[in-house]
C-alpha positions as CSV (number, residue, x, y, z in Angstrom):
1,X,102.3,-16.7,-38.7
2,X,100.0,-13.7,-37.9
3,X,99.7,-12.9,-33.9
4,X,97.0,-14.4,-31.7
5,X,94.1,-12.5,-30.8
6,X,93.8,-12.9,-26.9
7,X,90.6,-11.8,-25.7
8,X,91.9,-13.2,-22.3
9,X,93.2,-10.3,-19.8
10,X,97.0,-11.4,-18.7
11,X,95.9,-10.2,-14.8
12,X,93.6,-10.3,-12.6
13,X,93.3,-9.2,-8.7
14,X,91.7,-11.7,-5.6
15,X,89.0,-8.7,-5.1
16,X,87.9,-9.3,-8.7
17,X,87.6,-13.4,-8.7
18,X,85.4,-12.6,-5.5
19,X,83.1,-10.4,-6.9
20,X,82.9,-13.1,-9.9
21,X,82.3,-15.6,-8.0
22,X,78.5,-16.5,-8.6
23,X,78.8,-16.8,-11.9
24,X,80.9,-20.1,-11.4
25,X,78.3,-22.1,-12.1
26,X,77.0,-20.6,-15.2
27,X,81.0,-21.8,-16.2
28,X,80.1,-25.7,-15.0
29,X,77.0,-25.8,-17.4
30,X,78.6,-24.3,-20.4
31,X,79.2,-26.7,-24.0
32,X,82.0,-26.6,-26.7
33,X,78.9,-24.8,-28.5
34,X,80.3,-21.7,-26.7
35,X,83.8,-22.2,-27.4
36,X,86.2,-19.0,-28.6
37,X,85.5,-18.0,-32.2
38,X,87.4,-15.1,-31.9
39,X,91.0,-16.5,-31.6
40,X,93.0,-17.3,-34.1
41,X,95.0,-19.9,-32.8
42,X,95.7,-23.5,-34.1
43,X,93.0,-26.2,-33.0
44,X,95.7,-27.6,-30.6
45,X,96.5,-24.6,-28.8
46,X,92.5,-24.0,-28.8
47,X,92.0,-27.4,-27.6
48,X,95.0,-26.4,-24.7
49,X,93.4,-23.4,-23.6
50,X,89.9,-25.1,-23.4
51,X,91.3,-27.6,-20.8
52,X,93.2,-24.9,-19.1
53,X,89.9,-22.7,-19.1
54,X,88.0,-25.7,-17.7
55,X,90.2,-26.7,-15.2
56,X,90.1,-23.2,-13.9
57,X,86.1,-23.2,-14.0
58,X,86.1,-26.4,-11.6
59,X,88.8,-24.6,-8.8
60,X,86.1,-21.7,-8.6
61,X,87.8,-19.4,-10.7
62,X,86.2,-16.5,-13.0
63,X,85.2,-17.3,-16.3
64,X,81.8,-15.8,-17.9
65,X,80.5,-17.6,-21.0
66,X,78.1,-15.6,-23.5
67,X,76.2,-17.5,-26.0
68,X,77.0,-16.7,-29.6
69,X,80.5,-14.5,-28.0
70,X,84.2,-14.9,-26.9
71,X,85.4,-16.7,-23.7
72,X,86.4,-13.9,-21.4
73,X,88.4,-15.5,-18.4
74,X,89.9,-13.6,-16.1
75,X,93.3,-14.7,-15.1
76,X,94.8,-14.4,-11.7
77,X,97.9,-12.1,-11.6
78,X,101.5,-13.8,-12.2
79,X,104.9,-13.2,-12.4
80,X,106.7,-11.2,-15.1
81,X,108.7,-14.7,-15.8
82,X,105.5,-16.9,-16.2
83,X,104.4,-13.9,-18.8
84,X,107.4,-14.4,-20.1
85,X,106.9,-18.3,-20.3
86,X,103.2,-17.7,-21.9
87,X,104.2,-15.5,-24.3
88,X,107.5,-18.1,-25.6
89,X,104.7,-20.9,-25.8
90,X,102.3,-18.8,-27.7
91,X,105.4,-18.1,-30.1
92,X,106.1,-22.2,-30.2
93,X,102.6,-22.6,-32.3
94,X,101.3,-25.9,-32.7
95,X,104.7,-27.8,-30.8
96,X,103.3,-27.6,-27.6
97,X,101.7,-30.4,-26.0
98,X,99.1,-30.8,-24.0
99,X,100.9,-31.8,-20.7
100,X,102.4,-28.2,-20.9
101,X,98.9,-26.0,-20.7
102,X,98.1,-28.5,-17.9
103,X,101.1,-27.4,-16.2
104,X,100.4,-23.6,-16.5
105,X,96.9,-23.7,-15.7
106,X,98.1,-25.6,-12.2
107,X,100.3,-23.2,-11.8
108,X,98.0,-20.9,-12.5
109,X,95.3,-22.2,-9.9
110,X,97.8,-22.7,-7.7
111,X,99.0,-18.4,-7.5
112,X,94.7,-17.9,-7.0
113,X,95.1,-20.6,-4.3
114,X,97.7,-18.1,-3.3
115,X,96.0,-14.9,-2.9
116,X,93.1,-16.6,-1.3
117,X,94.9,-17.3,1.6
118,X,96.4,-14.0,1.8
119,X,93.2,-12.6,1.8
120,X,92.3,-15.4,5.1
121,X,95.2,-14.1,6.5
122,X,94.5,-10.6,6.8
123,X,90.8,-11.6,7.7
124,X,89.1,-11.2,4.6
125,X,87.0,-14.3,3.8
126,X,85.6,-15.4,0.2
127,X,82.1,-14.4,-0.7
128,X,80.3,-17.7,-0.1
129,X,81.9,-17.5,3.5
130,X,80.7,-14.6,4.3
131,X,77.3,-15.5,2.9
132,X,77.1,-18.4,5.0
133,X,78.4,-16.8,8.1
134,X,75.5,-13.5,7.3
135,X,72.6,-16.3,7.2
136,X,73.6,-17.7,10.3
137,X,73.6,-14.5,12.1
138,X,70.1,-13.5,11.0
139,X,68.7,-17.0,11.7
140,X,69.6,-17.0,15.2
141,X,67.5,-15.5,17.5
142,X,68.0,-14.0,21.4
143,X,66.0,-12.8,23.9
144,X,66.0,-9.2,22.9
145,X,64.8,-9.9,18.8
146,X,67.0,-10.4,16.2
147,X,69.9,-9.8,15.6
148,X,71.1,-6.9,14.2
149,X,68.2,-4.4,15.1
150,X,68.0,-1.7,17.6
151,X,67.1,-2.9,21.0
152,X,64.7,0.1,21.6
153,X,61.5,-1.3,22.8
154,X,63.5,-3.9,25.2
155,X,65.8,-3.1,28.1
156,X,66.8,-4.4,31.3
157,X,65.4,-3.1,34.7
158,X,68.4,-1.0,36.8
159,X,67.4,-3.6,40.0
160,X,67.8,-6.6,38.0
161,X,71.4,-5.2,36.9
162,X,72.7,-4.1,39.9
163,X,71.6,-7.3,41.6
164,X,73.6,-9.5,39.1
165,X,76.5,-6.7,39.7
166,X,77.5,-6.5,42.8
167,X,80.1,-3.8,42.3
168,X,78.2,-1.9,40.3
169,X,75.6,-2.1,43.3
170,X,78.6,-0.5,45.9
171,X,78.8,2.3,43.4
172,X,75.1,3.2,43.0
173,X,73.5,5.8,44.7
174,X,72.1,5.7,48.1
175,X,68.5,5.7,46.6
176,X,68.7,2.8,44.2
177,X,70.2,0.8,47.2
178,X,67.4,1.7,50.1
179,X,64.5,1.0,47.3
180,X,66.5,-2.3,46.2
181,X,67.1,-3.4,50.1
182,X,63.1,-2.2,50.9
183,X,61.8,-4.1,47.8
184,X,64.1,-7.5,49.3
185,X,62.9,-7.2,52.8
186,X,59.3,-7.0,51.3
187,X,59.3,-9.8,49.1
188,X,61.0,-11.6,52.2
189,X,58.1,-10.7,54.4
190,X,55.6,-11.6,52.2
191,X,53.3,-8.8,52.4
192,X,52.4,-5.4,50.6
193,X,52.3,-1.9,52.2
194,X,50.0,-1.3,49.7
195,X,47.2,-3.0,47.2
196,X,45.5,-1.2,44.4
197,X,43.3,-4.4,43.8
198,X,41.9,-4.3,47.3
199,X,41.5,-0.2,47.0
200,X,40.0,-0.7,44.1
201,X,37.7,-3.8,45.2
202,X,36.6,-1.4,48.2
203,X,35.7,1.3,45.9
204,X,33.5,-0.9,43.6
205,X,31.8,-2.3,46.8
206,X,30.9,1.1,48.1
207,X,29.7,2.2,44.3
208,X,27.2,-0.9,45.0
209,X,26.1,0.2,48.0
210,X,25.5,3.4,47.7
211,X,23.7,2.2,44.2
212,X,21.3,-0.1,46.4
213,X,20.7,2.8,48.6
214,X,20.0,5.2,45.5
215,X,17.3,2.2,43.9
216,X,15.6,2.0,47.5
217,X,15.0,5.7,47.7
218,X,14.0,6.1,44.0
219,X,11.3,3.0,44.6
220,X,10.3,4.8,47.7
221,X,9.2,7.7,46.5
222,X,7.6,6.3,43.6
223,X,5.6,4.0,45.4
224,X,4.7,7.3,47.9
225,X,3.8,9.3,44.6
226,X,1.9,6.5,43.2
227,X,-0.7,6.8,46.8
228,X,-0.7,10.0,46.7
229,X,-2.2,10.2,42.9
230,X,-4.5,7.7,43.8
231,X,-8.1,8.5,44.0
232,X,-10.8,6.6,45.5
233,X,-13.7,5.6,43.0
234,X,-11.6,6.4,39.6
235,X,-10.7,3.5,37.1
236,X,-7.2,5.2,36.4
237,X,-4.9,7.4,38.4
238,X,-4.6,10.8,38.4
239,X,-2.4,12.9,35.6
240,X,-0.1,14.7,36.6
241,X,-0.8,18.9,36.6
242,X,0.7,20.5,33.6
243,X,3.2,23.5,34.7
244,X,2.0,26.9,33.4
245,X,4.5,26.9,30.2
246,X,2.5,24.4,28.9
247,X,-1.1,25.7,28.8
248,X,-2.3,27.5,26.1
249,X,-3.9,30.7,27.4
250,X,-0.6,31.1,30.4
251,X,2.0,30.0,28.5
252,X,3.5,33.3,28.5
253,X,5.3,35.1,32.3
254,X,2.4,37.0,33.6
255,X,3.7,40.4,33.6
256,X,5.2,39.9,30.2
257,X,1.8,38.9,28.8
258,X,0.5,42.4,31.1
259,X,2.9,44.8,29.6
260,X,2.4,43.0,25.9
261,X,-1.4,43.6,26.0
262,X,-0.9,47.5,27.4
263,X,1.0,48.3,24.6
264,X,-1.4,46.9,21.7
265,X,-3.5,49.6,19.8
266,X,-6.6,48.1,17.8
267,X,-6.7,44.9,18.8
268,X,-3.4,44.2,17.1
269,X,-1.7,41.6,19.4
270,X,0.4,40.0,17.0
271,X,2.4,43.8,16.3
272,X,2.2,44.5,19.9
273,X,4.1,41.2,20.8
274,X,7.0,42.5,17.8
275,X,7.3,45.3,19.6
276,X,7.5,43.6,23.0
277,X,10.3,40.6,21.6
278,X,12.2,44.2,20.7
279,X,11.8,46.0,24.1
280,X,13.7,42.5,25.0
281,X,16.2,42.6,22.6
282,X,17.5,45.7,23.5
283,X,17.5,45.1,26.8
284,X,19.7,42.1,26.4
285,X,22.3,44.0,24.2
286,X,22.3,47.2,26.3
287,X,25.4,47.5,28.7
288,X,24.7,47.3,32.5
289,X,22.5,49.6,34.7
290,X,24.7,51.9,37.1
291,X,22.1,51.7,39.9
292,X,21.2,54.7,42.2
293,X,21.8,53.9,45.8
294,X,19.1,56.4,46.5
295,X,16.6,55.0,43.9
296,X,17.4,50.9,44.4
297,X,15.8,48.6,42.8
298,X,13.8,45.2,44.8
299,X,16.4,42.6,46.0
300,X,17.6,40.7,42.6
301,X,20.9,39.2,41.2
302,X,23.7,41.6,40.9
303,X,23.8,44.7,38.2
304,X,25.6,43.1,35.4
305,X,23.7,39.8,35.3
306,X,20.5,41.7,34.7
307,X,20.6,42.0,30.7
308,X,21.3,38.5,30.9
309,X,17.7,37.6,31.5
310,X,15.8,40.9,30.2
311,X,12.4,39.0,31.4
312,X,13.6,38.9,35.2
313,X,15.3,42.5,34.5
314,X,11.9,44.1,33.2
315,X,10.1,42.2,36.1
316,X,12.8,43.9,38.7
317,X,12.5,47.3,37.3
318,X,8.1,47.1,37.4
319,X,8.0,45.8,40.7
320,X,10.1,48.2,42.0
321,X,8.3,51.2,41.0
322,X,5.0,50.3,41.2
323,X,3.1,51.9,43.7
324,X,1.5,50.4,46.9
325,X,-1.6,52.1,47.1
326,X,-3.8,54.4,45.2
327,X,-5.7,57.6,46.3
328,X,-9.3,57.6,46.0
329,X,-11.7,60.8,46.3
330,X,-14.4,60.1,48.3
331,X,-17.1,62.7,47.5
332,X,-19.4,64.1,50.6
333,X,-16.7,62.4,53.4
334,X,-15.8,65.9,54.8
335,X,-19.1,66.9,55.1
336,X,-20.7,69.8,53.0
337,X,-20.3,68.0,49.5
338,X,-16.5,68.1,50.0
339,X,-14.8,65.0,49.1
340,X,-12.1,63.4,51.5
341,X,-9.0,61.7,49.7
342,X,-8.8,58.2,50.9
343,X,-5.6,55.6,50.4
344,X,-6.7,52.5,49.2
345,X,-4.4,49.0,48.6
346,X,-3.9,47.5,45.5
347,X,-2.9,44.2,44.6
348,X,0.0,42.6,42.3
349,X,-1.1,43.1,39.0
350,X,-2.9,46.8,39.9
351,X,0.2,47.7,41.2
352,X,2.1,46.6,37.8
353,X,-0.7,48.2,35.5
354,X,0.0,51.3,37.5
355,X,3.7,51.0,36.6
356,X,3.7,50.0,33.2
357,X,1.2,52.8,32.3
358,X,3.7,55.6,33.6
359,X,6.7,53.9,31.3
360,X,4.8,54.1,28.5
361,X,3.7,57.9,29.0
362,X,6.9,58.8,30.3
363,X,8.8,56.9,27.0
364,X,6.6,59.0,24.8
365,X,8.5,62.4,25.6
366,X,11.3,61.0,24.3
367,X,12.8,61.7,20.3
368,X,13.2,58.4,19.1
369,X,10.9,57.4,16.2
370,X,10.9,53.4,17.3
371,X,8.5,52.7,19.8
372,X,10.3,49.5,21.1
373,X,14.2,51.7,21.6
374,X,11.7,54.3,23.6
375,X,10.3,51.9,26.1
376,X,13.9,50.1,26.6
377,X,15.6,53.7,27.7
378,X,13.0,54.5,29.9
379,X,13.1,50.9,31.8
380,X,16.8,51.3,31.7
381,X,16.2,54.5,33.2
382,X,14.1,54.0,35.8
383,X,16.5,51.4,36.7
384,X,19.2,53.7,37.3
385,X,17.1,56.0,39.2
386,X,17.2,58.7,36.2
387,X,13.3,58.1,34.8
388,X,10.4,60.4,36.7
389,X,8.6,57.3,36.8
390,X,10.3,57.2,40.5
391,X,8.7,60.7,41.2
392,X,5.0,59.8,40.5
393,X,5.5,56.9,42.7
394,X,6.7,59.0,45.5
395,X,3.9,61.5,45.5
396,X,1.6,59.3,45.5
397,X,2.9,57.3,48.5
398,X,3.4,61.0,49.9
399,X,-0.3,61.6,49.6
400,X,-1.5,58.0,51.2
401,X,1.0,58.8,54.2
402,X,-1.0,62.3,54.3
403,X,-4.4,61.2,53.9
404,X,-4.0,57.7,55.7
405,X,-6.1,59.7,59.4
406,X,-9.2,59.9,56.9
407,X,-9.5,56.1,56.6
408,X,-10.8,56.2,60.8
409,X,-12.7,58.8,60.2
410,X,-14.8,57.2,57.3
411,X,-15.2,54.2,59.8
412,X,-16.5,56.2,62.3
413,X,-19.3,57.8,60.4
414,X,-20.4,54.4,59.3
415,X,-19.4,55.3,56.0
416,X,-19.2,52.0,53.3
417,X,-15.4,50.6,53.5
418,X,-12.9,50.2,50.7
C-alpha cells in the first residue's frame, strides 16, 4: 500500500492554539462537503480522523476549514511514544477500529488540556480570558476618567492629601502647615479676611454713581446752553457759530493766507499757493534750527518740535522779526521845509507784511533756482539768527528809539497826530 499523505502537522505549541482560537467557530459550522480530498487513506481511517478532528473542534482546539481545500488541523505536541503509536496505526490500514481514534484524540485533548494549565500556572491566561478581563477594564469607570488614560487634566489638591495623611502632614514644610492650619481656623470662624464679590459690588456701585453724577452735569449744561441760544421773538433757536476752518473766504491760518498772497505775481493764486505748500514741505523735512541765544525767537515749543508743525514754525519765525513800529518822514515838522522823522505803531498784520516782505528780498540773493528751497533757507535762517532780516529790524527800532522826542514836539506845535 502506497504511504498516506498527511497534510496534518504532527506538533503544535499552546502559543499557537491561542492565536487560533477565533477561528473555532468557523470549525463548529463546517459540513462533510469540506472533508479531506487530499488524503489517501481508506474511508475508515478517513471516517476515524473525521471524528477525531471533530472532537477536537468542540474542546476549542485549532482546526481551519477552506472550502474546496484540505483539513489543516493543527495538533497539540505529544510524546515521541504516542508518535510512535500513530505512526504503527497508520501502518495497521483499515484494522483499526473506531474506539481506537477515539482513544487518541482523548488523549490528544487531554495533553492541550495539559499545556493550558501550564500556561494558568505561569499566569498566562487563554485569549477569550484575556478578552473578557480587557472589556471589563475599559467599561469601568472612576472618578479620574477611564481607565487606562493619563490623568493630566485631573489631580488632587496638596491640602486635601495631606489632610487624609497625617504623616505625610508631620513631614511637610512649615508653609503648607501654617496655610492649612489658617485655612481650618477660618472655615471654623466662619468669616473671610477678604471678598472679591463685595470689592467688586463696591466698585460697580461707585461706577453708578459717579455715572449719575456725569448724566446730571451733561443735562446741566445742556439745559444752560439751550437758554443761552435762546432768543426772544425767533421761531427757532439760534445756530451755533461756525469756527473759522469752516468758512469759505478764512478757511486758511491768517498769516499763511498773508504770506501766500505776497508771493503771487499776476494774479496767479493757484501757483503761488504750490509754491507756498512747498516752502512747508521743506520746512517739515529740514533738520532742527540751532537757535541764537542772542537773536531768540518769541516764546514757542522747544527747537526740535518746530518742523513738526511748519505752520506754527513759519508763524514763530514772522512774529519774531517783525518790527514794532515804522519811521515816518514828516515833511515841514522842523521848520524851514525840513522834514522830522516820526515813529509810528503798527498793528499785527502791518507788522507781518513788514516781515514777510524782507524774507522774500533777502531770499532772492540767494543761488538757488527754486523759489520755494529760497524762501525755506532764509526762514530757517532767520531762525537761527544767521538771516539780515534780524538787522533791518534792528535799525529800524534803533531809529524809533532815536526819533521817539519828535512825537512831543509835533504835539506841541498842534501839528495833526498819527
Amino acid at each position: 500500500m502506497p504511504p498516506r499523505l498527511n497534510l496534518l502537522p504532527t506538533a503544535i505549541t499552546a502559543c499557537q492554539s491561542q492565536a487560533f482560537l477565533p477561528y473555532s467557530s468557523l470549525l463548529r459550522q463546517s459540513t462533510a462537503s469540506q472533508q479531506c480530498t487530499a488524503s489517501r487513506s481508506p474511508p475508515s481511517l478517513s471516517r476515524s480522523h473525521d471524528r477525531a478532528i471533530r472532537a477536537l473542534s468542540t474542546k476549542r482546539d485549532l482546526l481551519l476549514r477552506q472550502r474546496g481545500g484540505a483539513v489543516l488541523a493543527h495538533r497539540p505536541c505529544v510524546s515521541f511514544s504516542q508518535r510512535r503509536m500513530e505512526s504503527s496505526s497508520s501502518k495497521a490500514g483499515a484494522g483499526i477500529g473506531e474506539g481506537k481514534a477515539g482513544r487518541i484524540a482523548d488523549e490528544k485533548i487531554e495533553a492541550v488540556k495539559g499545556s493550558e494549565s501550564e500556561a494558568a500556572k505561569e499566569g498566562l491566561g487563554s485569549v477569550s480570558e484575556e478578552a473578557a478581563e480587557l472589556a471589563r477594564i475599559m467599561e469601568r469607570r472612576t472618578e479620574c476618567g477611564e481607565v487606562g488614560e493619563p490623568e493630566l487634566s485631573q489631580g488632587s489638591m496638596v491640602g486635601d492629601i495631606l489632610k487624609r495623611d497625617k504623616d505625610a502632614l508631620k513631614n511637610a514644610p512649615k508653609v503648607l502647615r501654617d496655610q492649612l492650619s489658617s485655612s481650618s481656623s477660618s472655615s471654623s470662624s466662619g468669616s473671610r479676611s477678604f471678598s472679591t464679590s463685595a470689592r467688586s459690588r463696591q466698585v460697580d456701585m461707585n461706577q453708578i454713581s459717579s455715572a449719575d453724577e456725569n448724566d446730571a452735569l451733561i443735562a446741566a449744561a445742556t439745559e444752560q446752553k439751550y437758554d443761552q441760544a435762546r432768543r426772544e421773538g425767533l421761531k427757532f433757536d439760534v445756530p451755533e457759530t461756525l469756527p473759522r476752518s469752516e468758512h469759505l473766504k478764512h478757511r486758511y491760518d491768517p498769516l499763511l493766507d498773508q504770506f501766500t498772497k505776497m508771493l503771487m505775481r499776476h494774479g496767479k493764486l493757484s501757483a503761488a499757493q504750490k509754491q507756498m505748500d512747498a516752502i512747508l514741505h521743506n520746512l517739515r523735512s529740514a533738520p532742527a534750527p540751532n537757535i541764537d541765544p542772542s537773536r531768540p525767537l518769541l516764546p514757542g515749543p522747544p527747537s526740535p518740535q518746530l518742523p513738526l508743525n511748519p505752520i506754527l514754525y513759519l508763524t514763530l519765525v514772522v512774529d519774531s522779526v517783525a518790527p514794532l513800529l515804522r519811521i515816518k518822514q514828516q515833511p515841514g515838522a522842523a521848520g524851514g521845509g525840513r522834514s522830522l522823522p516820526i515813529p509810528l505803531p503798527l498793528a499785527l498784520r502791518q507788522r507781518r507784511r513788514t516781515a514777510i516782505k524782507w524774507i522774500i528780498d533777502a531770499s532772492e540773493k540767494r543761488k538757488d533756482a527754486a523759489l520755494a528751497n529760497r524762501v525755506a533757507q532764509e526762514i530757517i535762517a532767520v531762525a537761527e539768527g544767521k538771516s539780515s532780516v534780524w538787522d533791518k529790524r534792528g535799525v529800524v527800532h534803533k531809529q524809533g528809539t532815536a526819533s521817539r522826542a519828535n512825537i512831543k514836539a509835533l504835539g506841541m506845535k498842534g501839528r495833526k497826530k498819527f
